[in-house]
C-alpha positions as CSV (number, residue, x, y, z in Angstrom):
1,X,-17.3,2.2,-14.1
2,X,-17.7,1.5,-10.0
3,X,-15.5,2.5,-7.7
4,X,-15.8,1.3,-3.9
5,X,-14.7,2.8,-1.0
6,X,-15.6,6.2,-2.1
7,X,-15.5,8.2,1.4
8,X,-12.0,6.8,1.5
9,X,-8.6,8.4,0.2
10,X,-8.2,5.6,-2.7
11,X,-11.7,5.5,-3.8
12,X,-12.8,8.8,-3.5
13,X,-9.1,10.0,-5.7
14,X,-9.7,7.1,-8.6
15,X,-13.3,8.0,-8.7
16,X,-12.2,11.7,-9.3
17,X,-9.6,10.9,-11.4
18,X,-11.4,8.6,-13.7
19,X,-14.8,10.9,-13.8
20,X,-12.3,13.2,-15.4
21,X,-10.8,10.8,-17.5
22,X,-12.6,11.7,-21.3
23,X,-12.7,8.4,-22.8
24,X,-14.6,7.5,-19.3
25,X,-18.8,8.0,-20.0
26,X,-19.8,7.7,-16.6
27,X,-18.3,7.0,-12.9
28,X,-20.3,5.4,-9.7
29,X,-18.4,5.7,-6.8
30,X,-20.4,3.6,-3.7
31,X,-19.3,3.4,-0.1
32,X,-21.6,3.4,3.3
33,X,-20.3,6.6,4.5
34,X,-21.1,9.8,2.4
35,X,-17.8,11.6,1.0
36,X,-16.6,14.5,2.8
37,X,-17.6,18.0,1.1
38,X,-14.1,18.6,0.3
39,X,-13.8,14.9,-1.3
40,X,-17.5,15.2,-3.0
41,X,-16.4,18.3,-4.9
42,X,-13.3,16.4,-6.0
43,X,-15.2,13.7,-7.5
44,X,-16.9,16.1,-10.0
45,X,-19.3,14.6,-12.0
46,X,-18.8,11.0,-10.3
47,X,-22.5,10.2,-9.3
48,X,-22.3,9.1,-5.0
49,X,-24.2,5.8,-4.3
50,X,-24.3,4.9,-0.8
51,X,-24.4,1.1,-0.4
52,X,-22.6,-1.7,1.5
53,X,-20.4,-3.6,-1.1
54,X,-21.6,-7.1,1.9
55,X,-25.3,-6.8,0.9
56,X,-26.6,-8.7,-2.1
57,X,-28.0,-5.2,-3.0
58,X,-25.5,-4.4,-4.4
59,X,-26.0,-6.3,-7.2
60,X,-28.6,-3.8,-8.4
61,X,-26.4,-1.1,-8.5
62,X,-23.5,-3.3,-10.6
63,X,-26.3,-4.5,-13.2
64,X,-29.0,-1.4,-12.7
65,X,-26.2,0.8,-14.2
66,X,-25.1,-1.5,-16.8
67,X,-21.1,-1.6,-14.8
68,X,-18.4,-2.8,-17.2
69,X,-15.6,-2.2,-14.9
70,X,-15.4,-2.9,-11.3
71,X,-12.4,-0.8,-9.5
72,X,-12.2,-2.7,-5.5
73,X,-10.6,0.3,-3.2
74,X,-12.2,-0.3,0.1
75,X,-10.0,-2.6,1.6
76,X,-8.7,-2.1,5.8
77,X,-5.3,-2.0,6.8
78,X,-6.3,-2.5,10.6
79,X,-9.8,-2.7,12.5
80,X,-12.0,0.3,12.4
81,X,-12.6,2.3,15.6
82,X,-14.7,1.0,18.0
83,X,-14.6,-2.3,15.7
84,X,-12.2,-5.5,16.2
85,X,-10.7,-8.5,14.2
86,X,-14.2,-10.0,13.2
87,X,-15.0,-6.6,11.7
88,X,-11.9,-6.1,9.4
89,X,-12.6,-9.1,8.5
90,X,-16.1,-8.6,7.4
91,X,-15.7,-5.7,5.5
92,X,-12.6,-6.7,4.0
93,X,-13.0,-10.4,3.3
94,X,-17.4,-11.2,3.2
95,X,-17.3,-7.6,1.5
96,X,-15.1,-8.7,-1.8
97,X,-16.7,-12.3,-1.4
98,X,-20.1,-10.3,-2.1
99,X,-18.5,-7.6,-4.9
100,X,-16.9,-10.3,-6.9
101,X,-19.5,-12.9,-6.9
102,X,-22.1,-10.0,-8.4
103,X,-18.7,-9.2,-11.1
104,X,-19.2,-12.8,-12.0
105,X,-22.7,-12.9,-12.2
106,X,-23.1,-9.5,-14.2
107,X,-23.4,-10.4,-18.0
108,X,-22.2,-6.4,-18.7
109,X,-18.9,-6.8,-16.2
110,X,-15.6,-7.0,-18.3
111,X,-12.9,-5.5,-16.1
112,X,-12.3,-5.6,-12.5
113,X,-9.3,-4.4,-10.6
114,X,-8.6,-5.2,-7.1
115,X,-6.2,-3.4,-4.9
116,X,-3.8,-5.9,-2.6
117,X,-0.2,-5.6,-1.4
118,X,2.9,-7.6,-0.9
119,X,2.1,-7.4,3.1
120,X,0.9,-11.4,1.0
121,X,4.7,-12.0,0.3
122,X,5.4,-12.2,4.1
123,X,8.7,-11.3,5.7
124,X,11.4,-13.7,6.6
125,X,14.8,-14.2,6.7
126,X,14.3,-16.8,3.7
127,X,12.9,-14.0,1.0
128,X,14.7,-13.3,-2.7
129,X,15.6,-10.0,-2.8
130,X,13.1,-9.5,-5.0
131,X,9.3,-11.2,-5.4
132,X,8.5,-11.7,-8.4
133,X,4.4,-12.2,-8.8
134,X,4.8,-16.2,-9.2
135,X,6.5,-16.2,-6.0
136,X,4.4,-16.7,-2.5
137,X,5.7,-16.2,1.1
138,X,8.8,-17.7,2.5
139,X,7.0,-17.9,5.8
140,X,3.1,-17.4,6.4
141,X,2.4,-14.1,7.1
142,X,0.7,-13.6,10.4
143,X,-1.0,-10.0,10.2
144,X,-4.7,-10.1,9.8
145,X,-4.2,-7.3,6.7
146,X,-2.2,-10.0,5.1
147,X,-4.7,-13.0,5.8
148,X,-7.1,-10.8,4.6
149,X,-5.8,-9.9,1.3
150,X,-4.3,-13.7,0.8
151,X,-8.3,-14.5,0.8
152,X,-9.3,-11.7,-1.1
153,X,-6.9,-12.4,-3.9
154,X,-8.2,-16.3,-3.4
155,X,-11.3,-14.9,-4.5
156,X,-10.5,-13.1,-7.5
157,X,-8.4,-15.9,-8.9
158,X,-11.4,-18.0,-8.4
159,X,-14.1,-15.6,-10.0
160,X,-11.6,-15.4,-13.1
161,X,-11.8,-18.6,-13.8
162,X,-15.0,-19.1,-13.7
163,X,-15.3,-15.8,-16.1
164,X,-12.9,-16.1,-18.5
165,X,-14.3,-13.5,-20.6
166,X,-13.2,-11.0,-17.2
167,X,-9.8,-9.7,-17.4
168,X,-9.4,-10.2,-13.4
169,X,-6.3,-7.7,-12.0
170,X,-4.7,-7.6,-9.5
171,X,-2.3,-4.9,-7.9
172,X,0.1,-5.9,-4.9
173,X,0.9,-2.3,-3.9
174,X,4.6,-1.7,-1.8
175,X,3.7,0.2,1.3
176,X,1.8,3.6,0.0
177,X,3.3,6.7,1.5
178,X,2.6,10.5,0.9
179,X,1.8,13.7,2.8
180,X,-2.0,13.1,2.8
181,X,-1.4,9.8,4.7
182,X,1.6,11.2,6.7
183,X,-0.3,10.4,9.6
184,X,0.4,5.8,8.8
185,X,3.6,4.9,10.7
186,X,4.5,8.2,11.1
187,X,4.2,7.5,15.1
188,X,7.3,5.3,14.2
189,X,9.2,8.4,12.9
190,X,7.4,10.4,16.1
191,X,10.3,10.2,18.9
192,X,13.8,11.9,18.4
193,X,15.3,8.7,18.6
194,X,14.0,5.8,16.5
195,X,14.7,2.2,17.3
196,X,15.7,-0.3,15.2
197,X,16.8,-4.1,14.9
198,X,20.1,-4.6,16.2
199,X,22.5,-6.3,13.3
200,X,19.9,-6.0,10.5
201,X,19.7,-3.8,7.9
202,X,15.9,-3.6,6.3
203,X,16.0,-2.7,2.5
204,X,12.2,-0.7,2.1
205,X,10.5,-0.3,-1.4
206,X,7.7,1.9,-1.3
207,X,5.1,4.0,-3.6
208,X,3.9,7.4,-3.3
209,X,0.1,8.0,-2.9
210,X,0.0,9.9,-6.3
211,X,1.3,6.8,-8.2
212,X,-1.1,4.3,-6.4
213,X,-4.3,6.1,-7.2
214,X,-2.2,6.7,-10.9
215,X,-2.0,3.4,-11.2
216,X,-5.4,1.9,-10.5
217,X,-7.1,4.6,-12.6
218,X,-4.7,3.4,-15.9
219,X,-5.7,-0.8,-14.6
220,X,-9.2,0.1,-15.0
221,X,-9.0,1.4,-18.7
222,X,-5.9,-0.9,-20.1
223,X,-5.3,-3.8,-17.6
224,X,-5.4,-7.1,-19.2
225,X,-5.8,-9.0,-16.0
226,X,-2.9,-10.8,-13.8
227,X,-1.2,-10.2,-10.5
228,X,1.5,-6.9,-10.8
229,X,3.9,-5.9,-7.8
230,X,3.9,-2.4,-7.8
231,X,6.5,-0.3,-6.3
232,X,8.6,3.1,-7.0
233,X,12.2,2.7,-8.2
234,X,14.9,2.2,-6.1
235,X,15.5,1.2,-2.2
236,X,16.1,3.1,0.8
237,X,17.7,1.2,4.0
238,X,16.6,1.7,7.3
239,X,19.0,3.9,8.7
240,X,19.1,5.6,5.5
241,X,15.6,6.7,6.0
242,X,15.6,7.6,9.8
243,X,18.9,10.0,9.0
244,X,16.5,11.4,6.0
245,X,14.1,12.2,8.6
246,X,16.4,13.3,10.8
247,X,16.3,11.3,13.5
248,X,18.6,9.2,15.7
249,X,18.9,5.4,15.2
250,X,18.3,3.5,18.4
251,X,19.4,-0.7,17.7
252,X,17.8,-2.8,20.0
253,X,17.5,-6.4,19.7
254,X,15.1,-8.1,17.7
255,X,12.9,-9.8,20.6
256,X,12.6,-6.0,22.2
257,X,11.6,-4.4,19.0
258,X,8.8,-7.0,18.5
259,X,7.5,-8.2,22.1
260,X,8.6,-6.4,24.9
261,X,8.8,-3.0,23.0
262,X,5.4,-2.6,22.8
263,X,5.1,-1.9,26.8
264,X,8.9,-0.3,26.8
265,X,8.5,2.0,23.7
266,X,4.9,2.9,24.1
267,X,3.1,4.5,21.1
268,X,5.5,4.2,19.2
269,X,5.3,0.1,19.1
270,X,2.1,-0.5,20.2
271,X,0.4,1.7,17.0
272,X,1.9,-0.9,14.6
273,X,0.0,-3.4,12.8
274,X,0.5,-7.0,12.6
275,X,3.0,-7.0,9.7
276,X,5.2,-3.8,10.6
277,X,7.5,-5.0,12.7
278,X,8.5,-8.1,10.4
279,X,8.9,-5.3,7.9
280,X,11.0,-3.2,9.7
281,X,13.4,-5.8,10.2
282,X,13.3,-7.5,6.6
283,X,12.0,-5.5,4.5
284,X,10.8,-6.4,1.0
285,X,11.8,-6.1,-2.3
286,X,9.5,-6.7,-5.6
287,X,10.2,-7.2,-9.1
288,X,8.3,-4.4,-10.9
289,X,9.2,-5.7,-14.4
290,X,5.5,-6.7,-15.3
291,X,4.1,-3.2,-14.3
292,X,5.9,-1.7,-17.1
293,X,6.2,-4.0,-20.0
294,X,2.4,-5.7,-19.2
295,X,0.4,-3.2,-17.6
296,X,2.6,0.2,-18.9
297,X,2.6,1.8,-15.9
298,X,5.7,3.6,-14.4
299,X,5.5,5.5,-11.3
300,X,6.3,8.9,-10.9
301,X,8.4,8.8,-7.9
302,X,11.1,7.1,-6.7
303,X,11.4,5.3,-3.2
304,X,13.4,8.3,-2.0
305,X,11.3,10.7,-3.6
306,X,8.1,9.4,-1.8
307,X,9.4,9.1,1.9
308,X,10.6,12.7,1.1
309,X,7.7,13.9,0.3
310,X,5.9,12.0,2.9
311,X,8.6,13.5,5.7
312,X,7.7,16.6,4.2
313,X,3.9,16.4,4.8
314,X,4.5,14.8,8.5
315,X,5.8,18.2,9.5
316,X,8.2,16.3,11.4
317,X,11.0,18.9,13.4
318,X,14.5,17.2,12.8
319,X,16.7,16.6,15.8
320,X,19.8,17.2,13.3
321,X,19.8,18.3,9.7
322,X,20.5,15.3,7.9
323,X,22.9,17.7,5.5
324,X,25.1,17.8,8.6
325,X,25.4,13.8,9.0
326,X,25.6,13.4,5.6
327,X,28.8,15.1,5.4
328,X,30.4,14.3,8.4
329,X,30.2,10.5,6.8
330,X,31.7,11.6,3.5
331,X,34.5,13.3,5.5
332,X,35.0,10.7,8.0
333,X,35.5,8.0,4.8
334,X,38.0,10.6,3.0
335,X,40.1,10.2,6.5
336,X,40.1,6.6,6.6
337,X,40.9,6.4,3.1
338,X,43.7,8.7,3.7
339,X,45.1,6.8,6.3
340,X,44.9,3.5,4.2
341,X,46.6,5.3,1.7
342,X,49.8,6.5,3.9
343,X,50.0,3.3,5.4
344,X,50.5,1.2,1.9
């Protein structure tokens, strides 16, 4: 099996995982950077290539090795430091473009799996509640991640049918969350009071960082190829998760949240990515049925499980203990009721 993006959470985790997998023979895990120590120990008896997925090169280390699955990591979420649009793009885009054209050309290849994310389902006031994977975007996303990973999963569709024989996956993660990656979005969660849109009420579906790199290690030994949403159970509203972390909820109106907040709110705003805001304010649901009865994969955690967890590794202080606001609520409801009650 390869693996890319192996000096990365994702890749260098599945590579681990799956070099201690026993039905697995051998594990290449390839990236340009070198593994950190710490990461390189984890990996075990993975063997460390280092190679650029965007050079026809690496078509020596796919059919060299005899590869019969292909695992695809390495995708950005936002430019690289020091880098810009045209970069993210390059690595993310040209780099699968190069990957998957070598898959196809590779007579060994029989499985790839491609990570991607339902940042492609967009955010509008038009969406289901729930996407299921024949569904596309109500409205065109407009975040480069998304654009990217639209063309990306282009690309896989389009090597698939040209290889049949390939069972082609791929796995539209909810946003991934846990307290080794408490440091994405936790800027959002940073402040002791945390805006929000005014008069809208975002329903979040996410998946704990366990259950992602879970899940792509079981794709590459019992996928049968297809697009599957994958999400933890369950929702979590906006407010909900803000009093979880024990902040204060701050509504503003929509067009501050998104435009003029960047200046007014300052890190805060400014630190998203294209597609956050429209998520903050929509949210997105998915239809998970497929991940179970196609692929047989069910996540460990739960929505409320994983932001939990991840509030637990961001080592955030509360302003309040959310105990405190949870029961002032219940006991503010048992008055009202009461007073309904007398009054009939």
């Amino acid at each position: 099996m390869l693996v890319t993006g192996a000096s990365r959470f994702f890749g260098g985790n599945v590579a681990a995982r799956l070099a201690a997998e026993p039905g697995v023979e051998r594990v290449i895990a390839v990236d340009t950077v070198t593994p950190s120590r710490e990461l390189r120990r984890k990996m075990g008896s993975a063997e460390f290539v280092r190679a650029d997925i965007r050079n026809p090169l690496i078509r020596k280390v796919v059919e060299g090795n005899e590869v019969d699955t292909v695992v695809h990591a390495a995708v950005l979420t936002r430019p690289p430091a020091g880098g810009g649009r045209a970069v993210m793009k390059d690595l993310n885009v040209i780099g699968a473009m190069q990957l998957l054209a070598v898959c196809q050309k590779a007579p060994k290849v029989r499985r790839v799996v491609v990570r991607s994310s339902s940042a492609v389902y967009g955010c509008s006031a038009k969406d289901p509640a729930k996407f299921t994977e024949e569904m596309g975007a109500r409205t065109p996303p407009a975040g480069w991640f998304a654009r990217d990973m639209i063309d990306i999963e282009a690309l896989v569709r389009g090597m698939a049918r040209r290889r049949p024989d390939i069972s082609a996956s791929i796995l539209r993660f909810a946003p991934i969350v846990g307290p080794r990656l408490a440091d994405r979005g936790v800027q959002y969660l940073r402040s002791p009071v945390t805006p929000t849109v005014l008069g809208r009420e975002a329903r979040l579906q996410i998946l704990h960082e366990e259950d992602a790199v879970a899940v792509l290690v079981h794709a590459a030994q019992h996928a049968h190829g297809g697009t599957v949403n994958i999400a933890g159970d369950g929702a979590l509203a906006m407010s909900q998760a803000i009093r979880r972390a024990g902040r204060i909820v701050a509504p503003v109106p929509f067009f501050v949240f998104r435009t003029v907040g960047r200046s007014l709110m300052g890190p805060i705003i400014r630190g998203f990515s294209g597609e956050q805001p429209d998520y903050f304010y929509f949210g997105c649901g998915l239809d998970t049925t497929r991940m179970r009865t196609e692929l047989g994969f069910t996540p460990r955690w739960t929505t409320v499980q994983a932001f939990d967890d991840f509030i637990a590794g961001a080592a955030l202080r509360p302003v309040f203990d959310p105990a405190w606001i949870d029961a002032a609520e219940h006991k503010l409801l048992g008055l009202i009721g009461a007073g309904t009650g007398a009054r009939t």
